[in-house]
VOTINU-200808 format. One record per residue (C-alpha): x, y, z; residue number from 1. Coordinates in pm, 1 decimal. Each point is the difference from the previous one (the first is absolute). Example, Ala and Ser with C-alpha at 12.3 -4.5 7.8 and 13.67 -1.06 7.14 Angstrom:
+----------+----------+----------+-----+
:       c1 :       c2 :       c3 : seq :
+----------+----------+----------+-----+
:   1230.0 :   -450.0 :    780.0 :   1 :
:    137.0 :    344.0 :    -66.0 :   2 :
+----------+----------+----------+-----+
END
This chain:
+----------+----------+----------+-----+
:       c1 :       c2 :       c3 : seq :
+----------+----------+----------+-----+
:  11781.0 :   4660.9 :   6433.0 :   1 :
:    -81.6 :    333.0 :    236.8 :   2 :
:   -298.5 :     34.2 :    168.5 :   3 :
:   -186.4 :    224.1 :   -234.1 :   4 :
:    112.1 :   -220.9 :   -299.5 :   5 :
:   -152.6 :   -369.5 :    151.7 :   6 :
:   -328.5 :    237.3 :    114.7 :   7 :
:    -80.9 :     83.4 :   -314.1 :   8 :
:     99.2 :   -353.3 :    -98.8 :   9 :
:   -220.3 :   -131.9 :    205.6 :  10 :
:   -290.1 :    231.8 :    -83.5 :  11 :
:    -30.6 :   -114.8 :   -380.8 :  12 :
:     57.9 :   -338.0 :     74.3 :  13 :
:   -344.2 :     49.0 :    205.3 :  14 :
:   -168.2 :    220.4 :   -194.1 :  15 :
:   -382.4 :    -22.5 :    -22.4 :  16 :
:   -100.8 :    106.3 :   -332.9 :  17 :
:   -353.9 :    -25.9 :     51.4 :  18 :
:     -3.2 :    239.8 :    364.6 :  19 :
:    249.9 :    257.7 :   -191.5 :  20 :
:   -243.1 :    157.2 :   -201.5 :  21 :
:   -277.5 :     33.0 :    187.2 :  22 :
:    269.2 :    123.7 :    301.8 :  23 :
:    141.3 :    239.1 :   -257.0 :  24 :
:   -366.3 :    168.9 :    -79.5 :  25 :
:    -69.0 :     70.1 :    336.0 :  26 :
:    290.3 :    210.4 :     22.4 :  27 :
:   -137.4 :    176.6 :   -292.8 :  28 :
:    286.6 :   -161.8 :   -230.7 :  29 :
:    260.2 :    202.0 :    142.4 :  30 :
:    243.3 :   -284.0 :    126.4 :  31 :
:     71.2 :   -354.6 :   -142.5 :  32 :
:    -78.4 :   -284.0 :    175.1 :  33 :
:    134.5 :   -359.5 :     51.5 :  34 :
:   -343.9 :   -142.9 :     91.2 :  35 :
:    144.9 :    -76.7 :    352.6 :  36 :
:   -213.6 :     15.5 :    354.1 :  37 :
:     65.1 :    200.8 :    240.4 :  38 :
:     44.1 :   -389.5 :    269.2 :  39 :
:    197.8 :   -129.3 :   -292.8 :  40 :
:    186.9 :    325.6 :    -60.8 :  41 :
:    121.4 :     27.8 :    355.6 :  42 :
:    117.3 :   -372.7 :      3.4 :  43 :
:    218.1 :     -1.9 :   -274.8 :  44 :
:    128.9 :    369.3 :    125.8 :  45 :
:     74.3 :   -134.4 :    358.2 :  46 :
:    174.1 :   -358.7 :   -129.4 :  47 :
:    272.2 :    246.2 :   -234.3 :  48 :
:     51.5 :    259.0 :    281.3 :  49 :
:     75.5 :   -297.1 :    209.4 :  50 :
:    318.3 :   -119.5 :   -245.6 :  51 :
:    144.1 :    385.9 :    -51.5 :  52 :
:   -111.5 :    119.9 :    333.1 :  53 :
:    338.6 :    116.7 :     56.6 :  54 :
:     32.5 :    190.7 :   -358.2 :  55 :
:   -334.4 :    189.3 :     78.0 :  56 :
:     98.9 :     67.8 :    348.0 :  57 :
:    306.5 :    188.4 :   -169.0 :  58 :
:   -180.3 :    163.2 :   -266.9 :  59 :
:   -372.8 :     51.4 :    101.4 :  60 :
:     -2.1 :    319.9 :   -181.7 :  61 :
:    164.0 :    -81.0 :   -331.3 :  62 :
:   -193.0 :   -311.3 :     34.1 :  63 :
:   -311.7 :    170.0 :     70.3 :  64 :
:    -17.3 :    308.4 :   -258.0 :  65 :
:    118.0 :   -298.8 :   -312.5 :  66 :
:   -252.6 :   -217.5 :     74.9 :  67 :
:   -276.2 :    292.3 :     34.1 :  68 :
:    108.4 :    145.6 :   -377.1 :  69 :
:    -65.5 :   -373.3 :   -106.5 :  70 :
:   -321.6 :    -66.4 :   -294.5 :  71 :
:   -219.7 :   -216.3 :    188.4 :  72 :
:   -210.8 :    152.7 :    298.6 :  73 :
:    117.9 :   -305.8 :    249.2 :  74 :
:    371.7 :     63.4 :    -40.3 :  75 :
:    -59.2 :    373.6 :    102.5 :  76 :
:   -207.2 :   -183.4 :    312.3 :  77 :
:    285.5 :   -173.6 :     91.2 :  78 :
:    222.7 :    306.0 :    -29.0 :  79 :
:   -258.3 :    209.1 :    238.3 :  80 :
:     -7.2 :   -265.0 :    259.3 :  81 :
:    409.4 :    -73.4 :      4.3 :  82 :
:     20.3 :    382.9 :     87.6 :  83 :
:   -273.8 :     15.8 :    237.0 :  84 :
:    147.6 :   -326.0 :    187.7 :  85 :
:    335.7 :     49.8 :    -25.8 :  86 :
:     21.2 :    375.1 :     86.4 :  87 :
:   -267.0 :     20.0 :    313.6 :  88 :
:    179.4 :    252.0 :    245.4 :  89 :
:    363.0 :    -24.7 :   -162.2 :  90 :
:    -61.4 :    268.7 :   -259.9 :  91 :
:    235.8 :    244.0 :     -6.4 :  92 :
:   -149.5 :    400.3 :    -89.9 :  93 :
:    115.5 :     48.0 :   -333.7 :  94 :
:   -236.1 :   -317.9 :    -97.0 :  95 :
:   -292.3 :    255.0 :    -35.2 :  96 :
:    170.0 :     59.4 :   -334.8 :  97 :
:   -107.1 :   -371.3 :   -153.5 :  98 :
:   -283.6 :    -14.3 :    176.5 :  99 :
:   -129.2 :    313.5 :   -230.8 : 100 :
:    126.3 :   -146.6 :   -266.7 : 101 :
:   -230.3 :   -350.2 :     81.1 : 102 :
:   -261.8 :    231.0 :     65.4 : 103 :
:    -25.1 :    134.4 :   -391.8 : 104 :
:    127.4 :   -267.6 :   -151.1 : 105 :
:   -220.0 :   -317.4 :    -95.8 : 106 :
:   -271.6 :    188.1 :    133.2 : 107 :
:   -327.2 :   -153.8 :    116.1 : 108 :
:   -256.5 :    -35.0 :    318.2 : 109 :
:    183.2 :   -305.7 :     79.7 : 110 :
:    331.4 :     56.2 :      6.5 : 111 :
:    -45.4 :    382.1 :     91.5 : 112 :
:   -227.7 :   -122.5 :    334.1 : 113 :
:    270.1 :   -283.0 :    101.8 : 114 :
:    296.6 :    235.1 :    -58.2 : 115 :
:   -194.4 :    267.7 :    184.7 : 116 :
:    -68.6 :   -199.4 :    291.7 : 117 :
:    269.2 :   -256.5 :     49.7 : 118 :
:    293.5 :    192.7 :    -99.5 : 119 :
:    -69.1 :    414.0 :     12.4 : 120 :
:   -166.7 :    -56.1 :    284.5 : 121 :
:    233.1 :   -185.0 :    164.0 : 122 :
:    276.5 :    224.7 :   -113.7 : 123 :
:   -134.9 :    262.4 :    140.6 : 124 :
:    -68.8 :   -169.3 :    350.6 : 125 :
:    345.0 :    -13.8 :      0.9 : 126 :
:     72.4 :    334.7 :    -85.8 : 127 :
:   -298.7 :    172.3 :    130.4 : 128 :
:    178.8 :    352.9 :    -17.0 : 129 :
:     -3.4 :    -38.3 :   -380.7 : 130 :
:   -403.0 :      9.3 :      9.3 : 131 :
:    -31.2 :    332.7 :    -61.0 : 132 :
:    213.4 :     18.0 :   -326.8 : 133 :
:    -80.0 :   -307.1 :   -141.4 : 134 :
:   -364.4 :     85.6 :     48.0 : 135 :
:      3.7 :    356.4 :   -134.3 : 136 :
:    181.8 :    -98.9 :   -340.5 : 137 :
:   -211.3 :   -300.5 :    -64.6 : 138 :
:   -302.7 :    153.0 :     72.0 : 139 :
:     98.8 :    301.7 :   -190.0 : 140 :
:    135.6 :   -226.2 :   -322.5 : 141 :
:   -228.1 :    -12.0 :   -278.7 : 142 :
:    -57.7 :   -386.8 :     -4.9 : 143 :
:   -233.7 :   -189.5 :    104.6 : 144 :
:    152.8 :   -222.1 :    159.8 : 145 :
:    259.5 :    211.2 :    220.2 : 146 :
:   -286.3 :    146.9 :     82.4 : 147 :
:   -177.9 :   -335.0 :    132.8 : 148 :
:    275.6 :   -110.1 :    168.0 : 149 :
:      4.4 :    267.7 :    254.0 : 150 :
:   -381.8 :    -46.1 :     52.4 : 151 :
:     87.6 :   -392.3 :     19.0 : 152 :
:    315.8 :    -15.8 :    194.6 : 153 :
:   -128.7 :    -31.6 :    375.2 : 154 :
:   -203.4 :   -303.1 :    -68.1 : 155 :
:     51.8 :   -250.2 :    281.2 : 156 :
:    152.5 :    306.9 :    219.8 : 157 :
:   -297.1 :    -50.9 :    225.8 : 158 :
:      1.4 :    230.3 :    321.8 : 159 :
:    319.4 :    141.7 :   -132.9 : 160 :
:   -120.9 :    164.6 :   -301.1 : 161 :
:      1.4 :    373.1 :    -54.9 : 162 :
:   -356.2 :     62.7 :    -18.4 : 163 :
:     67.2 :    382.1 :    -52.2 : 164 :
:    212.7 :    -59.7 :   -267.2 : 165 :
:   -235.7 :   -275.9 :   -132.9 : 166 :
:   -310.6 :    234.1 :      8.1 : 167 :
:    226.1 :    300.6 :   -187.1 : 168 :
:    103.5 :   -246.3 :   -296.9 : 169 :
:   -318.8 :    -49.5 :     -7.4 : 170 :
:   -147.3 :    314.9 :    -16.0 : 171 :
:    294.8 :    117.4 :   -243.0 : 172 :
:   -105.9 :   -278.8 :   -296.4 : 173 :
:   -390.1 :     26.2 :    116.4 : 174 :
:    -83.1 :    157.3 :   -331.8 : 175 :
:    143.7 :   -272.1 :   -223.1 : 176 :
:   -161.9 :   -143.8 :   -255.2 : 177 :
:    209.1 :   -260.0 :    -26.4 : 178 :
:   -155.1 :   -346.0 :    102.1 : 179 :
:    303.7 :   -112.4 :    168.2 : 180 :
:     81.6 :    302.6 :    197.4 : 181 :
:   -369.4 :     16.4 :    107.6 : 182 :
:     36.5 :   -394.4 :     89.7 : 183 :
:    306.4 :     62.1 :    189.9 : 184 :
:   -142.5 :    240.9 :    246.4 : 185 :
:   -290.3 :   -246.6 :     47.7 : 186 :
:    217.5 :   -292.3 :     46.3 : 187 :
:    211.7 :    180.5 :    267.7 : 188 :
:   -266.8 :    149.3 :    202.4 : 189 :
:   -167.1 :   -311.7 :     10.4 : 190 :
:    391.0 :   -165.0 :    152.5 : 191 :
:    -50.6 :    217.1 :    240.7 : 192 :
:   -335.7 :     -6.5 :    102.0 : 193 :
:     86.6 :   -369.6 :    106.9 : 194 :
:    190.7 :    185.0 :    292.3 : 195 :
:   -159.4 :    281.2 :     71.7 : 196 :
:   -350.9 :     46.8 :   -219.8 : 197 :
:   -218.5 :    278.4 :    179.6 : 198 :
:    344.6 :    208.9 :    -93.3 : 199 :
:    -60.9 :    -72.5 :   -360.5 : 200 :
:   -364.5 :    -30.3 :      6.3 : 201 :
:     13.9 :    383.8 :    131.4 : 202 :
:    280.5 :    103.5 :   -265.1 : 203 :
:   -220.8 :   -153.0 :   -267.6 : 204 :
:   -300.4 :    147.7 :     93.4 : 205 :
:    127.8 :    365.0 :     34.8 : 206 :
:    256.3 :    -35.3 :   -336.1 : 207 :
:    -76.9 :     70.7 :   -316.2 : 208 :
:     59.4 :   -330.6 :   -202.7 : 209 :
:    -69.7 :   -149.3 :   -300.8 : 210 :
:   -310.9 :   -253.6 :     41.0 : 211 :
:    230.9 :   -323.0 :   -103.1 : 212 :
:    285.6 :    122.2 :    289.6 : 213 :
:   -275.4 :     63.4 :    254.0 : 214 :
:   -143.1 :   -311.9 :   -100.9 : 215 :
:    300.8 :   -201.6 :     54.2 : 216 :
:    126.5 :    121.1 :    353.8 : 217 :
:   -356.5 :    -89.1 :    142.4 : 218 :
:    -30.0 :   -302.7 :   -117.0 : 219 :
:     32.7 :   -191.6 :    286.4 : 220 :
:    -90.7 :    250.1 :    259.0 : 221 :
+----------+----------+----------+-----+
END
């Protein structure tokens, strides 16, 4: 049996009817769910990597992308995490072409923020002289989430964030209605204010954002 295969085994053997429903609805019913915990979840996940760790160490991408187009939400999860793991500074450039494709496909806050964070933004660490492209397409896409992910991807950059570019993204989406856009600029701001927050205090106070963004990056200022 391959490592996807007993995963997925494993999964429904555990299932949890009684947590999938309730886990499904605060998704907004946009995912199936097996009813399993995130503690549980990542238990069973790291006792099958353990028995194919050589087949996923081989094929982290194919691995990765089949398990993400997977039903239920915690096989996708699993297919995140196995790319965001297994690929941390080995990508190689043309990878920016599945990493779009994770982007749109499956779409939610929760995959979109992990996949933002933990794998475009550590993409693009590696390749920093891609920035500029990568940015200026997704920004310019129309969807959401693109969009997001280019507000989104220096979290946990710290000092080394681009706080120019930062504070242009976020000027360029400041008139979106979108709740999740708005969020986004919020939720980065507010990343970076934990390094440097009379910069973003002062950015804040002289932009032009919607309340809910504004909101969000002074929240713990």
């Amino acid at each position: 049996m391959n490592f996807s295969t007993e995963l997925e085994t494993e999964f429904k053997a555990k299932q949890h009817p009684e947590n999938a429903v309730p886990m499904a609805k605060y998704m907004k019913d946009l995912f199936p769910f097996f009813g399993i915990k995130t503690d549980e979840r990542r238990a069973i996940f790291k006792l099958v990597c353990k028995k194919h760790q050589t087949e996923i160490d081989t094929n982290t991408r194919t691995i990765g992308w089949e398990l993400f187009q997977k039903n239920e939400r915690e096989l996708q999860y699993c297919g995140i995490e196995i790319l965001s793991k297994n690929l941390k500074k080995k990508y190689v450039i043309e990878d920016i072409v599945w990493i779009e494709k994770l982007l749109i496909t499956n779409s939610w806050w929760d995959s979109v923020d992990t996949i933002s964070k933990f794998i475009l933004g550590d993409y693009l660490q590696q390749f920093p002289a891609e920035i500029p492209t990568v940015v200026a397409r997704f920004s310019e896409a129309n969807n959401i989430w693109l969009n997001r992910s280019v507000i989104l991807f220096q979290l946990g950059y710290k000092s080394q964030t681009d706080f120019k570019l930062l504070q242009s993204l976020c000027i360029k989406h400041s008139n979106s209605n979108e709740f999740f856009i708005r969020k986004a600029i919020g939720w980065a701001l507010r990343e970076y204010a934990k390094t440097y927050p009379e910069a973003v205090r002062e950015f804040v106070l002289q932009s032009n954002l919607k309340p809910l963004s504004k909101k969000e990056a002074l929240k713990n200022i």
